[in-house]
SEMAR-280372 format. One record per residue (C-alpha): x, y, z; residue in three letters. Coordinates in pm, 1 decimal. Layout:
BEGIN
x;y;z;code
X;Y;Z;Ala;
...
END
This chain:
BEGIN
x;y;z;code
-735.7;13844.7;17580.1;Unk;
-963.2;13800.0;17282.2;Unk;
-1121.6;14146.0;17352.1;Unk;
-836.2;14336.7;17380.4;Unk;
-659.6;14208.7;17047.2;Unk;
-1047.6;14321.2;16862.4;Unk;
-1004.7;14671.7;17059.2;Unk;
-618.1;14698.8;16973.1;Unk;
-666.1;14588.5;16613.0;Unk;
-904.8;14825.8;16525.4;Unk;
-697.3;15089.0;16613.2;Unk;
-385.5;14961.0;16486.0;Unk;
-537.1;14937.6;16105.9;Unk;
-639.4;15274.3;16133.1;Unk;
-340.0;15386.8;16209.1;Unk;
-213.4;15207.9;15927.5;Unk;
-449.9;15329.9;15690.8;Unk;
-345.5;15690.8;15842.6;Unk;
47.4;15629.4;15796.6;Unk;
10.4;15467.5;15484.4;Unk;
-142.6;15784.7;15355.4;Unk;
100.4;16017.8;15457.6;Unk;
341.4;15863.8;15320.0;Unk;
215.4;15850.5;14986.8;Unk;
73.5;16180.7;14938.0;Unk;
467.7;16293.4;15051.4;Unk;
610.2;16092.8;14827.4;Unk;
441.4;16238.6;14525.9;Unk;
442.1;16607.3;14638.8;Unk;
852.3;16563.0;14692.8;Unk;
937.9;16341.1;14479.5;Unk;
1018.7;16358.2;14101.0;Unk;
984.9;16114.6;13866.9;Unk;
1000.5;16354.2;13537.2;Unk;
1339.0;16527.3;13600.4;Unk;
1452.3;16114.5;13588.6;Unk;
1293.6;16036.1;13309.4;Unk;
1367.1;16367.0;13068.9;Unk;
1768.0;16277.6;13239.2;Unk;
1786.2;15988.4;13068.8;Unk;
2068.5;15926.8;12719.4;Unk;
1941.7;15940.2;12440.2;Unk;
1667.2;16188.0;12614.8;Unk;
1316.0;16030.7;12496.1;Unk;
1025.8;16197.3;12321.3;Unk;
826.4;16453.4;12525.3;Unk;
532.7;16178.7;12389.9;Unk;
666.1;15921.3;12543.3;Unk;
782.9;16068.1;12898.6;Unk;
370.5;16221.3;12950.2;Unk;
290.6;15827.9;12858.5;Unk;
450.1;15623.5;13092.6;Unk;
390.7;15921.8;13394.9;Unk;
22.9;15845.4;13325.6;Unk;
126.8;15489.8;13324.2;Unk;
289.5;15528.5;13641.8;Unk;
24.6;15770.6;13792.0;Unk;
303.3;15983.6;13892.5;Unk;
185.8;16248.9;13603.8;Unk;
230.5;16608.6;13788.4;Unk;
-1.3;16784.2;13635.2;Unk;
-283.8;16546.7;13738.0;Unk;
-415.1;16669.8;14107.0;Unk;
-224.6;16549.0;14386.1;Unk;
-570.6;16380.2;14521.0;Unk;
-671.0;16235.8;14232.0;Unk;
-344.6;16063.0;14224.2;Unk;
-374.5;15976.4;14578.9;Unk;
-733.8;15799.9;14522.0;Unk;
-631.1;15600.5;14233.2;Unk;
-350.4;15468.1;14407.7;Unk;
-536.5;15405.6;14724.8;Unk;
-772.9;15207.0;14494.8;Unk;
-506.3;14984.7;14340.9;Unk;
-352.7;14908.8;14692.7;Unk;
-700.4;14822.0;14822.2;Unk;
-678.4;14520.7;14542.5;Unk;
-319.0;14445.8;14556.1;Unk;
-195.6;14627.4;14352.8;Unk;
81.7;14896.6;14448.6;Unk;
158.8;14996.1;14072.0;Unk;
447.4;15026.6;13825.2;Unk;
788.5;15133.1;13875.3;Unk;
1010.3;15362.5;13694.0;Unk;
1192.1;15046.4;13515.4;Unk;
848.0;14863.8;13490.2;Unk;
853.9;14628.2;13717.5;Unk;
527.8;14549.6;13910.5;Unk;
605.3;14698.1;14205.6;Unk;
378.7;14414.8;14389.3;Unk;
635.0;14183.4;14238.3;Unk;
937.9;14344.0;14309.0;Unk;
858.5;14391.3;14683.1;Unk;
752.3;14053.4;14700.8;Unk;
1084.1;13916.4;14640.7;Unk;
1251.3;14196.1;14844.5;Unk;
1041.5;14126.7;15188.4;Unk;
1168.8;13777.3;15267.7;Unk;
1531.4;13962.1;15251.2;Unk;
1480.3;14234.8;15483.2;Unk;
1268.1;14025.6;15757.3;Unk;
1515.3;13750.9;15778.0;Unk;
1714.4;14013.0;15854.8;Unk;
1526.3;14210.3;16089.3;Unk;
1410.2;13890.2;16274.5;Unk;
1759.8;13768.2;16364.6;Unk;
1888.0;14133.9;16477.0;Unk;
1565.6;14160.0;16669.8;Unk;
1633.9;13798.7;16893.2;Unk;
2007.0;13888.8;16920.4;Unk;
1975.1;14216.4;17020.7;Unk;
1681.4;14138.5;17263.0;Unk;
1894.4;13889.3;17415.8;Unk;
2167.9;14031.1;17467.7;Unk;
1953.2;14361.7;17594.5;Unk;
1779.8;14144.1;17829.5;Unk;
2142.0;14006.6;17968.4;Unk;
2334.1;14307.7;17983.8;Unk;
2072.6;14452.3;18125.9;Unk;
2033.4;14241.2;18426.1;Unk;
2401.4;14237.5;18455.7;Unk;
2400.7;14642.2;18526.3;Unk;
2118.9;14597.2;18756.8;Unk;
2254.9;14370.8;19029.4;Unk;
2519.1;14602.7;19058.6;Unk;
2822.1;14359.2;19230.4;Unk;
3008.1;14357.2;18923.0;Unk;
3114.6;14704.9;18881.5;Unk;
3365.5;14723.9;18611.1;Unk;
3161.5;14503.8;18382.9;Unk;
2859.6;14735.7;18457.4;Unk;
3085.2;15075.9;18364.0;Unk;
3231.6;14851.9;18025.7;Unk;
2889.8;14785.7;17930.9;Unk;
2714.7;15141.7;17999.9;Unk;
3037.6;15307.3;17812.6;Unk;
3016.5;15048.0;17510.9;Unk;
2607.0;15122.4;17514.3;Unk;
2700.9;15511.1;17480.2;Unk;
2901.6;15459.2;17217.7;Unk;
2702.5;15236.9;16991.4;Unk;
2427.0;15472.3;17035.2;Unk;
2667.2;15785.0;16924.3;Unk;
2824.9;15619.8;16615.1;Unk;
2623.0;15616.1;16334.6;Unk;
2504.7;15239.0;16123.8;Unk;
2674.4;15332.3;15866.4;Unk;
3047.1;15401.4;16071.1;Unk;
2941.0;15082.9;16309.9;Unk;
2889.2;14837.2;15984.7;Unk;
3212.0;14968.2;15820.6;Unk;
3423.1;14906.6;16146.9;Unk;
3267.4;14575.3;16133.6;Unk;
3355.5;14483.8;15783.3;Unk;
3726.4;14574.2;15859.3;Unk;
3693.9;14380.6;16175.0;Unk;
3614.5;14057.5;16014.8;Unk;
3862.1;14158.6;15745.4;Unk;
4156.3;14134.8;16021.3;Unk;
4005.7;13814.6;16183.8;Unk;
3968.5;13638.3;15784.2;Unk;
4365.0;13769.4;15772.3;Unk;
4474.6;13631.8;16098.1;Unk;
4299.1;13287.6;16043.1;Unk;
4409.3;13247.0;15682.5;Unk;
4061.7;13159.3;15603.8;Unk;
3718.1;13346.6;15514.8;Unk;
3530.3;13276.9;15806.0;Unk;
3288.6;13542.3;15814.3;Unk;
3183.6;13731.8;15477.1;Unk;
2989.1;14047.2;15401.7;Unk;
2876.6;14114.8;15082.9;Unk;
2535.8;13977.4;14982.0;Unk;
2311.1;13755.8;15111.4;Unk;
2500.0;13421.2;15010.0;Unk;
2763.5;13335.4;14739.2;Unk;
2624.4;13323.8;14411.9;Unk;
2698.4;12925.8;14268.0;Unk;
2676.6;12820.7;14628.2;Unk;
2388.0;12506.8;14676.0;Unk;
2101.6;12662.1;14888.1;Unk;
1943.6;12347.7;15017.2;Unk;
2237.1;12146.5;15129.3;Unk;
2455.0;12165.3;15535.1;Unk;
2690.4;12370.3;15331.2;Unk;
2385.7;12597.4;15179.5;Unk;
2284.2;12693.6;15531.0;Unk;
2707.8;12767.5;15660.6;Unk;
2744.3;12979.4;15403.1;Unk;
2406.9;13207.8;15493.0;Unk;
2499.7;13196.0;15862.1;Unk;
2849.3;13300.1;15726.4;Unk;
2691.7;13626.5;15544.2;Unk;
2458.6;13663.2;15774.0;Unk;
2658.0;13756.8;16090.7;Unk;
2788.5;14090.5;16032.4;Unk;
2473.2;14272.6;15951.0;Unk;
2293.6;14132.6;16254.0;Unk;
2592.6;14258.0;16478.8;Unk;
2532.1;14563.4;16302.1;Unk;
2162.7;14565.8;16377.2;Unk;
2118.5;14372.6;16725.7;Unk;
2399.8;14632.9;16899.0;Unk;
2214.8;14978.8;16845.7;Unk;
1881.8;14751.7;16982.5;Unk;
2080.4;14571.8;17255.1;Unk;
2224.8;14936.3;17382.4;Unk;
1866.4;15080.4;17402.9;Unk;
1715.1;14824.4;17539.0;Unk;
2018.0;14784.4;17844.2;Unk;
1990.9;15131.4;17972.9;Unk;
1604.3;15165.9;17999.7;Unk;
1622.3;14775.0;18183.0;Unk;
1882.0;14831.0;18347.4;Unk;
1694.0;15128.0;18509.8;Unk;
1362.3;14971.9;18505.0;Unk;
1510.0;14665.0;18718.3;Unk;
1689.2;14870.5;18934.0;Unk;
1376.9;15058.9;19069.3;Unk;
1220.0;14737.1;19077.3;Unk;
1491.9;14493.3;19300.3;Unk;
1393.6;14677.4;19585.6;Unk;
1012.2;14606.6;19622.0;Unk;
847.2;14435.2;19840.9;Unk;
751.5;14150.4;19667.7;Unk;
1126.4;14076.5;19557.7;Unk;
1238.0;14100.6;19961.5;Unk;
966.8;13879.8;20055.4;Unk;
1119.5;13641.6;19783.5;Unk;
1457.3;13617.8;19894.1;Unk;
1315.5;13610.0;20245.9;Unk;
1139.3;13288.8;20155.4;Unk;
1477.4;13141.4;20026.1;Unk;
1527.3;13243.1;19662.6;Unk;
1860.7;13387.8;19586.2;Unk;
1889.9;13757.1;19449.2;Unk;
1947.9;13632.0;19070.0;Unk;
1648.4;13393.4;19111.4;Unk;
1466.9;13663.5;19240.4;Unk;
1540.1;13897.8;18973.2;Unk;
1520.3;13669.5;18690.4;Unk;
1167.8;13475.5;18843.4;Unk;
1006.9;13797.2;18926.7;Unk;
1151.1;14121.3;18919.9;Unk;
1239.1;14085.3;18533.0;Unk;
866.7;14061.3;18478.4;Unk;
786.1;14379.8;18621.0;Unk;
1042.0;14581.7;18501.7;Unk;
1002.7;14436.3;18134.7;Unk;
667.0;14603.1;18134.4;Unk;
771.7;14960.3;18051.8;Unk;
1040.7;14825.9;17811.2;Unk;
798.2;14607.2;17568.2;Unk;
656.8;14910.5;17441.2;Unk;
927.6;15102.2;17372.5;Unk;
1104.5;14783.0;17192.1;Unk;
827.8;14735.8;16949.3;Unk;
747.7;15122.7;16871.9;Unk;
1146.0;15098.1;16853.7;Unk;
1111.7;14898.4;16489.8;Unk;
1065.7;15246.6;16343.3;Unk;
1423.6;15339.1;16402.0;Unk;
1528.5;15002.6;16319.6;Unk;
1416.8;14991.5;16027.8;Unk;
1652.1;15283.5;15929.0;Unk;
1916.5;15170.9;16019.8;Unk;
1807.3;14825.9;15882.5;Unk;
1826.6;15067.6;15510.3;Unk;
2150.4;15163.8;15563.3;Unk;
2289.5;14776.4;15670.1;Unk;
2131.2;14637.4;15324.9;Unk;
2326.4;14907.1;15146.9;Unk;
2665.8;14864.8;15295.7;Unk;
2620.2;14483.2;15276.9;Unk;
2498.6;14476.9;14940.7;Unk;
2211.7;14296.5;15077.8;Unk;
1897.3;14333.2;14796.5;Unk;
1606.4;14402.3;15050.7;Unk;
1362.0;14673.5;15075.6;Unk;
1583.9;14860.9;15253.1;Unk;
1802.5;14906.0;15007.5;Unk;
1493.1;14915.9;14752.7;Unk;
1425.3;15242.3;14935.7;Unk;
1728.8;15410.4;14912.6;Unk;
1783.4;15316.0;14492.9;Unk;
1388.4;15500.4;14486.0;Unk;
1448.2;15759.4;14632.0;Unk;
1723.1;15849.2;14438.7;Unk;
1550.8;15780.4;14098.2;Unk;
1254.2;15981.9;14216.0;Unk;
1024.4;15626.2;14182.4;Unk;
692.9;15722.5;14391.2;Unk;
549.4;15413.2;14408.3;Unk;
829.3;15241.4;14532.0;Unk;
865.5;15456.0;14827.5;Unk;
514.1;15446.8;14877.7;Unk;
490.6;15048.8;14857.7;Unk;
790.3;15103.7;15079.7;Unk;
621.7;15300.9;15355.1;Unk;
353.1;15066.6;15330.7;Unk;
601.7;14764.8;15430.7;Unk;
763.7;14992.5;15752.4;Unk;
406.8;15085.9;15867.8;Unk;
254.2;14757.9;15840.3;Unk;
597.4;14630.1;16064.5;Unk;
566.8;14900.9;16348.7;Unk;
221.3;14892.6;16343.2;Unk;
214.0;14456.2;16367.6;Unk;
521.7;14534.2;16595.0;Unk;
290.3;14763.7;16844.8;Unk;
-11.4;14500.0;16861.8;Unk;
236.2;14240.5;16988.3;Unk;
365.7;14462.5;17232.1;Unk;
10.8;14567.6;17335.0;Unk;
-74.6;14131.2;17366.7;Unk;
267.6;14079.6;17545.9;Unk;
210.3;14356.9;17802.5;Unk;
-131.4;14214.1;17855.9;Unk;
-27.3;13893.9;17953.9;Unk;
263.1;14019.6;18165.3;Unk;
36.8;14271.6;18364.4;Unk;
-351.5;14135.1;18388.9;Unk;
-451.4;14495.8;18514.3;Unk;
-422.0;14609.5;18123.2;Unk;
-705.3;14354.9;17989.0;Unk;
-969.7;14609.8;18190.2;Unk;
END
């Protein structure tokens, strides 16, 4: 196991280095910071817009590489640079991180759960009108876009809040600003906040994942090895749980973990409609002002998630399938 983490880490980090890149040199070749600046009211001196571009090393008339090396340089100590409102951009992601994995991480368990479930639900195939309910609600998570799927949610919990009298569930933010953070009540009142735009993000993940199961285990229950099991006594949901579940997972580990690139997207768009301050939302706000070294510190964060995302998926395969480690 040890050798194959060396073998898949090395590639992973160059990858990494690759995407990292990319992204950079296409955020400053698209993006641009001047037009915001020279936008602003009052407009500011011509002096003073050529200053802070060279402080940002976002200056357009310095070569594209050049730009690109400098940058690399700082990253390679830490440092990702200055934003357009100066802000350390280190800083700013810093805070923003902790946001967007909490986030990710809890729409990530539900949505694998309830992938895993619904899947194995489709695949025995005795319950047929729960298997057609769950293949048409798949289908139609995966046509409706986040942004259509969190507002439906929002007025959702809107008519539950009405029907209880109470706020049970709320939406916008992260927590209630005045509310303790430490205390029983602290952690309600997160949970509270927090449901919605895990819904939001676990259903698009728990759709995707239930098809390609659902198929995987289906081409799996009839194997030998699962006959020979129920032969020996087990019963067919033992069977598949114990041992056919293993097998089929192995296909679908991959495409979870290579999945976090999509997730992430629609990750952006939750933080926006929730008004949660992540880098999701970070994102969005720099692309909009043109801020290159936000997007680029950005990028860094998504690349450095798929890319951790695809070594787990390479270790978990490994120990599900020992022909893999050769």
């Amino acid at each position: 196991m040890a050798g194959v983490l060396l073998r898949r880490s090395v590639g992973q980090v160059l990858l990494l280095a690759v995407a990292v890149s990319l992204a950079y040199l296409l955020a400053a070749a698209s993006l641009d910071p001047r037009a915001e600046l020279e936008a602003r009211s009052p407009r500011p001196p011509r002096a003073a817009v050529e200053a802070r571009l060279a402080r940002l090393n976002a200056d357009d008339r310095t070569p594209l590489p050049v730009r690109y090396l400098t940058w690399a340089s700082g990253v390679a100590h830490g440092d990702f640079g200055v934003a357009l409102d100066d802000t350390p951009v280190a800083e700013e992601m810093g805070r923003r991180v902790g946001v967007s994995l909490r986030l990710l991480l809890a729409g990530v368990l539900l949505g694998d759960a309830l992938g895993v479930g619904f899947g194995l639900v489709g695949a025995t195939g005795r319950r047929a009108l729960l298997d057609r309910l769950i293949a048409v609600g798949g289908f139609t998570v995966l046509a409706v876009p986040v942004v259509v799927l969190a507002t439906v949610a929002e007025t959702a919990a809107q008519w539950l809040n009405s029907r209880v009298g109470t706020r049970i569930i709320a939406w916008t933010g992260e927590y209630t600003p005045g509310r303790p953070g430490g205390s029983l009540g602290g952690i309600t009142e997160r949970a509270r906040h927090l449901i919605l735009p895990t819904l939001t993000i676990a259903l698009g993940r728990a759709a995707v994942l239930t098809r390609y199961l659902r198929g995987t285990l289906r081409d799996t229950t009839g194997a030998a090895f699962v006959r020979a099991a129920v032969a020996k006594g087990l019963t067919r949901r033992r069977a598949l749980t114990a041992h056919a579940l293993r097998v089929a997972v192995i296909p679908v580990v991959p495409l979870s973990a290579y999945g976090c690139a999509a997730l992430l997207a629609g990750a952006a768009c939750t933080e926006k409609v929730f008004a949660w301050h992540g880098m999701g939302e970070w994102l969005i706000d720099s692309v909009h002002r043109g801020d290159v070294n936000a997007v680029a510190a950005y990028c860094c964060f998504a690349a450095a998630v798929v890319v951790g995302a695809g070594l787990l998926s390479d270790l978990a395969v490994a120990a599900l399938d020992p022909r893999t480690r050769t």
